[in-house]
C-alpha positions in Angstrom: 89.1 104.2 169.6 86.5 106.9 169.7 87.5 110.5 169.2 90.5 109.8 166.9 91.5 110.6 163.2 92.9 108.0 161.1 95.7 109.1 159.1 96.5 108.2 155.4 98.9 109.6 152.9 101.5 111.7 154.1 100.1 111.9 157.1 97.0 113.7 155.8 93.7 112.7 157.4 91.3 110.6 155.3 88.7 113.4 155.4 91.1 116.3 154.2 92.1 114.2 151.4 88.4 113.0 150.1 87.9 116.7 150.3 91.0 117.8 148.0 90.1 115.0 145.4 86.4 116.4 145.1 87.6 119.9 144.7 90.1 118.9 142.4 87.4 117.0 140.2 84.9 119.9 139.8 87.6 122.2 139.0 88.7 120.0 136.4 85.2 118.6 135.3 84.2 122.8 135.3 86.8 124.3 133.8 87.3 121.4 130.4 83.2 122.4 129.9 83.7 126.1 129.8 87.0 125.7 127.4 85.5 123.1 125.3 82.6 125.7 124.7 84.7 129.0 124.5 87.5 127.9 122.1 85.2 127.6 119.1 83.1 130.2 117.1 80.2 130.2 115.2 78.8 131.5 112.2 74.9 132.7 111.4 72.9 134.0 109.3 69.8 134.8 107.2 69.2 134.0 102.9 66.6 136.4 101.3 65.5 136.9 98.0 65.3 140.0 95.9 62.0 140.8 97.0 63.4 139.9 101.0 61.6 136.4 101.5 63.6 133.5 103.1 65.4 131.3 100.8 64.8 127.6 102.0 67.0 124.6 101.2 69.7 126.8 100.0 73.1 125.1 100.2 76.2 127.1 102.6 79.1 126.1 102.4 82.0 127.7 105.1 86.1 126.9 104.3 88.4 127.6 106.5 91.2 129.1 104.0 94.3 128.5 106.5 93.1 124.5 106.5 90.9 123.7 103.7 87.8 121.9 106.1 85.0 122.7 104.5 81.3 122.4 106.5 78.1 122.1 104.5 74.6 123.1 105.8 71.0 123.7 104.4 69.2 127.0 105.3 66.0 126.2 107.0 62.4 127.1 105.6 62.9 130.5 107.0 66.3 131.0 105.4 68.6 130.6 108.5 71.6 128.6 108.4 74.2 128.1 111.6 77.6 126.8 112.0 78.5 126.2 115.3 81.9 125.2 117.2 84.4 126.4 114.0 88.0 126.7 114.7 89.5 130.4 115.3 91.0 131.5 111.6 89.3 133.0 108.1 86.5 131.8 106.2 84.9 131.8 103.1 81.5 131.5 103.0 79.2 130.7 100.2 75.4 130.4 98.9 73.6 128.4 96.2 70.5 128.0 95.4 68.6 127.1 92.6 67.1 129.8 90.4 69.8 132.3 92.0 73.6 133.8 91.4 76.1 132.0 93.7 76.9 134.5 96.5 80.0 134.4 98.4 81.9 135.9 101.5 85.3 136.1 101.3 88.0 136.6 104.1 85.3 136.5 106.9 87.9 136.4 110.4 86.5 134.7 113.3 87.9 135.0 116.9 87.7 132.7 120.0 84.1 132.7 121.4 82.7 135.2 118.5 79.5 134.8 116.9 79.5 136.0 113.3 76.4 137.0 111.4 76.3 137.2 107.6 72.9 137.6 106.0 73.0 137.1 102.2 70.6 139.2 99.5 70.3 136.5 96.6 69.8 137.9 93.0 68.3 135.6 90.3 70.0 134.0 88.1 70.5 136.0 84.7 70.3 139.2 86.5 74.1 138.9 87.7 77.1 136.8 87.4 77.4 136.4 91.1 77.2 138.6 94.3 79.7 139.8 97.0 79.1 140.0 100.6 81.5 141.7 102.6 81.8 141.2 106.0 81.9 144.1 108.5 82.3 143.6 112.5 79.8 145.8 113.7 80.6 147.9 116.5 78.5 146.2 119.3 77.5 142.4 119.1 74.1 142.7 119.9 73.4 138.7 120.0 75.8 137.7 122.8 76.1 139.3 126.3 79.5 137.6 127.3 82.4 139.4 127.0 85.8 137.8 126.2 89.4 139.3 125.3 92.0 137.5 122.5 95.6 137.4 124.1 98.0 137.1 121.1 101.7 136.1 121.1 102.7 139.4 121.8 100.2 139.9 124.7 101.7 136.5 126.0 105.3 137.7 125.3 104.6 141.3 127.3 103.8 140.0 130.5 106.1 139.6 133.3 107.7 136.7 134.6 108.6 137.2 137.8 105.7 134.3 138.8 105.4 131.2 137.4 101.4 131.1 138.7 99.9 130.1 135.1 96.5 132.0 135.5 98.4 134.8 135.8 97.1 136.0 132.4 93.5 135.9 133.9 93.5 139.0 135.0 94.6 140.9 131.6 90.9 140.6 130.6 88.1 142.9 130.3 86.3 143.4 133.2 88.2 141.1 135.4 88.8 142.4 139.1 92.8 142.0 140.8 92.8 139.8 143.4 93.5 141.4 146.7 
C-alpha cells in the first residue's frame, strides 16, 4: 500500500522513532565528551634556574593530600612540565633536580575545569635548605577563555524545588541566558 505509515511501538511511526533514538545518541555521545573533559583540572608550569634558564629533566611530583595519588613527570628541555585531567581537591607539588634545593608547593587548590600555573625559581644546592612556592590565584586566568562556575552543597541545597527538571541548575551559571 502506497501512501501509508507503518506503525511500530506504541503506535509511534517507524520514522519518528529512528529520529528520537539518533537524537537521543548525540545527546548522550555529546554531553559524556564535554563532562569527561570538564570534570578534571590541570596543572602547568615553568623550572628556571637562578640565573632564569630552563631546568630540563627535572623531576615534579603532584599529591593529592585528601587521597594520597601521587603523579610523576619530567620537565621538558625548556623546563615545562604539565599535569593534565587531576581530580578537583589540594595538591602538593614538588621539584628536584640535581645540583638544586628541593622546591615545593604546598596546599595548591584546584577547581573543576581550572588550569593552574606554578613556575618554580630553583636555587643551588648549598645556597638554601629548600625553597617555598606559594600559590596565588591570579585575578584573571589569562590561558583559558572558557568560563565555568563551581556549585557547592550549599548552592545545590539553595535552590528551589518546586521542579524536578534536573538541568535546572544550568542556568545558575555565569553567563548563561533563561530560557523563555
Amino acid at each position: 500500500m502506497k501512501g501509508t505509515t507503518r506503525k511500530c511501538c506504541w503506535g509511534v511511526t517507524s520514522l519518528v522513532l529512528a529520529a528520537i533514538l539518533a537524537v537521543a545518541v548525540l545527546l548522550s555521545s555529546s554531553s559524556g565528551a564535554y563532562a569527561q573533559s570538564s570534570a578534571f583540572a590541570t596543572i602547568t608550569g615553568r623550572v628556571l634556574d637562578p640565573k632564569g634558564a630552563s631546568v630540563p629533566n627535572a623531576s615534579v611530583t603532584a599529591t593529592n593530600t585528601e587521597t594520597g595519588i601521587t603523579r610523576t613527570t619530567q620537565t621538558t628541555n625548556d623546563g615545562l612540565y604539565r599535569f593534565e585531567n587531576l581530580a578537583p581537591g589540594v595538591y602538593d607539588v614538588s621539584i628536584e633536580a640535581s645540583a638544586f634545593t628541593k622546591a615545593l608547593a604546598k596546599a595548591v587548590k584546584l577547581q573543576v575545569g581550572e588550569q593552574r600555573d606554578i613556575n618554580f625559581n630553583l636555587e643551588l644546592e648549598g645556597q638554601k635548605q629548600s625553597v617555598m612556592v606559594t600559590s596565588e590565584l591570579p585575578l584573571i586566568e589569562q590561558t583559558k577563555t572558557d568560563t565555568s562556575t563551581v556549585i557547592d552543597e550549599k548552592d545545590v541545597a539553595d535552590l528551589p524545588t518546586t521542579t524536578s527538571f534536573c538541568l535546572a541548575s544550568a542556568g545558575t551559571g555565569e553567563g548563561v541566558l533563561p530560557l523563555r
